[in-house]
C-alpha positions in Angstrom: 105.0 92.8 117.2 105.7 89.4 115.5 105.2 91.2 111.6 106.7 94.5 110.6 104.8 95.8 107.6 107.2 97.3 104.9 107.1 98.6 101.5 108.2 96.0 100.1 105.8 93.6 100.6 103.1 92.5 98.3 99.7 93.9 99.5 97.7 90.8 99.5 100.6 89.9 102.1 99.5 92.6 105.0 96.1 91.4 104.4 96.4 87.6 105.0 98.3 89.2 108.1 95.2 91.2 109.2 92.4 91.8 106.9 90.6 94.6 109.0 94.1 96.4 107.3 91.8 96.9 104.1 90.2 99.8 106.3 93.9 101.4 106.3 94.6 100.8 102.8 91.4 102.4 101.8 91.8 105.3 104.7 94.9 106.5 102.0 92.9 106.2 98.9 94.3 103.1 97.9 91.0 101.1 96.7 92.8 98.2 94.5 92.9 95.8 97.6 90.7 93.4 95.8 92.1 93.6 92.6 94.2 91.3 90.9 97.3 93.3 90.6 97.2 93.4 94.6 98.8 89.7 94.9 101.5 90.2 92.9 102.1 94.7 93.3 104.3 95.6 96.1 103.1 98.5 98.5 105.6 101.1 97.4 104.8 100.0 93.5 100.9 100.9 94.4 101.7 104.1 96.6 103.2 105.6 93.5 100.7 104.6 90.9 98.1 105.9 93.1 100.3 108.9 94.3 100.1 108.1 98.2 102.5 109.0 101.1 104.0 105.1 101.2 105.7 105.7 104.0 102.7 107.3 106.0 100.2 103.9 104.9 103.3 101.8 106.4 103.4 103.7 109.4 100.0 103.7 110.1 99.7 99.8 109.2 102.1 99.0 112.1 100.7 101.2 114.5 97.2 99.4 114.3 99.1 95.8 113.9 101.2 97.1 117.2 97.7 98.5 119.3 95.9 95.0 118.5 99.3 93.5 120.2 98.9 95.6 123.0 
């Protein structure tokens, strides 16, 4: 995969990367894809405000990123 997706990067990041990874972001209750805060809140910031499994949105981020690859 030519991108790893961590928790540290800003959301609007993974979704200039892929935007069809909105789907995943919403899938874990994490709505706030369009809002402002998104360009400049990093994933593990927004996991905790809206008290989501960070590591679980990562994981499942690469795994769609790595089946489009495959």
């Amino acid at each position: 995969m030519s991108k790893k997706i961590t928790k540290d990067m800003i959301i609007t990041e993974v979704l200039d990367i892929d935007q069809a990874t909105a789907a995943i972001f919403m899938k874990h209750g994490m709505h706030c894809i369009g809002c402002p805060v998104a360009s400049s809140e990093k994933i593990s910031e927004a996991a905790v405000v809206h008290g989501i499994d960070a590591n679980k949105l990562i994981e499942d981020l690469n795994a769609y990123l790595e089946g489009k690859e495959a």
